[in-house]
C-alpha positions in Angstrom: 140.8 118.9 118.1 138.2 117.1 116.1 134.4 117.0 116.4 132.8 113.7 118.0 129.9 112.8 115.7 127.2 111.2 117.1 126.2 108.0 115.0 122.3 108.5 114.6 121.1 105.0 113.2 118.2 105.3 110.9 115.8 102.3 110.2 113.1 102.4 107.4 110.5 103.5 109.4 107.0 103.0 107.2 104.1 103.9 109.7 105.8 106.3 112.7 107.4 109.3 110.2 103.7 110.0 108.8 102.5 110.0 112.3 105.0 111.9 114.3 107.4 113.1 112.1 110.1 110.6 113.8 112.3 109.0 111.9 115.1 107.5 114.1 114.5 104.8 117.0 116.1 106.7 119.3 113.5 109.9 118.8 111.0 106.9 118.6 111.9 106.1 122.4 111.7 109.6 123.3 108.2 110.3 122.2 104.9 108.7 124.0 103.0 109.1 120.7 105.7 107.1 118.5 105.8 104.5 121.2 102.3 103.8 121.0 102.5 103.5 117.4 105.5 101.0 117.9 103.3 98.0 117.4 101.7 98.7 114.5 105.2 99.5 112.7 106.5 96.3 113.9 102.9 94.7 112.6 103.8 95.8 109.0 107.7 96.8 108.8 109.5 93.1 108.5 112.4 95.7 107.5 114.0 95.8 110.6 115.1 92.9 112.4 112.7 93.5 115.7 114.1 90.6 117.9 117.5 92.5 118.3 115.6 95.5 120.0 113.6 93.0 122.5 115.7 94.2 125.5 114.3 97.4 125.2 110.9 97.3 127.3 108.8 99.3 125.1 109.9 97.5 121.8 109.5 94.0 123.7 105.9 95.4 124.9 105.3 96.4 121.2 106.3 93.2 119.8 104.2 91.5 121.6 101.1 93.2 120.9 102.1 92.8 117.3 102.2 89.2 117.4 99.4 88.9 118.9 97.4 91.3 116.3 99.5 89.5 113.8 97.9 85.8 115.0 94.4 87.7 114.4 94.6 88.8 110.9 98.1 87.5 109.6 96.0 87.0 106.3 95.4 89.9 105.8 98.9 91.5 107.3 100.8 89.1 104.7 98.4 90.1 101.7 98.4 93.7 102.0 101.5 94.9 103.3 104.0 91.4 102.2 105.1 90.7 105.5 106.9 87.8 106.2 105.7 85.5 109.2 106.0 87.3 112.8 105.7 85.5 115.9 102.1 84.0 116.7 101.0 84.9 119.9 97.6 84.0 121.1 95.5 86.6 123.1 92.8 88.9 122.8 92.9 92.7 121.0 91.6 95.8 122.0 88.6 96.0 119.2 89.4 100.5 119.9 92.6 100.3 118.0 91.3 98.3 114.4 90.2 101.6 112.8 94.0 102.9 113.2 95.5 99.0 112.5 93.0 99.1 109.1 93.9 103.1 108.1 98.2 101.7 109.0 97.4 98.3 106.8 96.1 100.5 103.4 99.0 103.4 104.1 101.3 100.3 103.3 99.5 98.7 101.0 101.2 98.1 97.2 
């Protein structure tokens, strides 16, 4: 009889690997400290097309935040790390998390 293989997609990840060391979505899911990080991957990884993951709770929780850090400073977000246009979302950010959205945003950087 033959092995099943498991099909492990793999997406390219920019922010999470550096962080956590995972580089799949599914270990993504798994691990509280990737899924807090899930916005700010989202913020600056147009790579991946997010809206087909948006039935996922924590990525639809992500993407929001995102877009709503995105309507804040998407001059910066498209200068810096060439992202094309997310989602504008008004609504207020939690002034805590710009050193880690400022240290993410010059990891991209060209």
């Amino acid at each position: 009889m033959g092995k099943t293989i498991k099909k492990t997609i793999q997406h390219p990840f920019r922010i999470i690997p550096y962080y956590t060391g995972d580089e799949t979505l599914e270990e993504v899911l798994k691990s509280p400290k990737s899924v807090g990080l899930l916005w700010l991957e989202i913020l600056l990884n147009d790579e991946i097309l997010w809206e087909n993951y948006l039935n996922r709770p924590e990525i639809k929780s992500a993407y929001e935040k995102a877009c709503v850090w995105y309507a804040h400073f998407k001059t910066m977000i498209e200068g810096h790390a060439g992202r094309k246009p997310l989602e504008v979302r008004m609504g207020k950010i939690d002034d805590r998390e710009y050193r880690r959205f400022l240290e993410a945003l010059n990891f991209v950087s060209d």
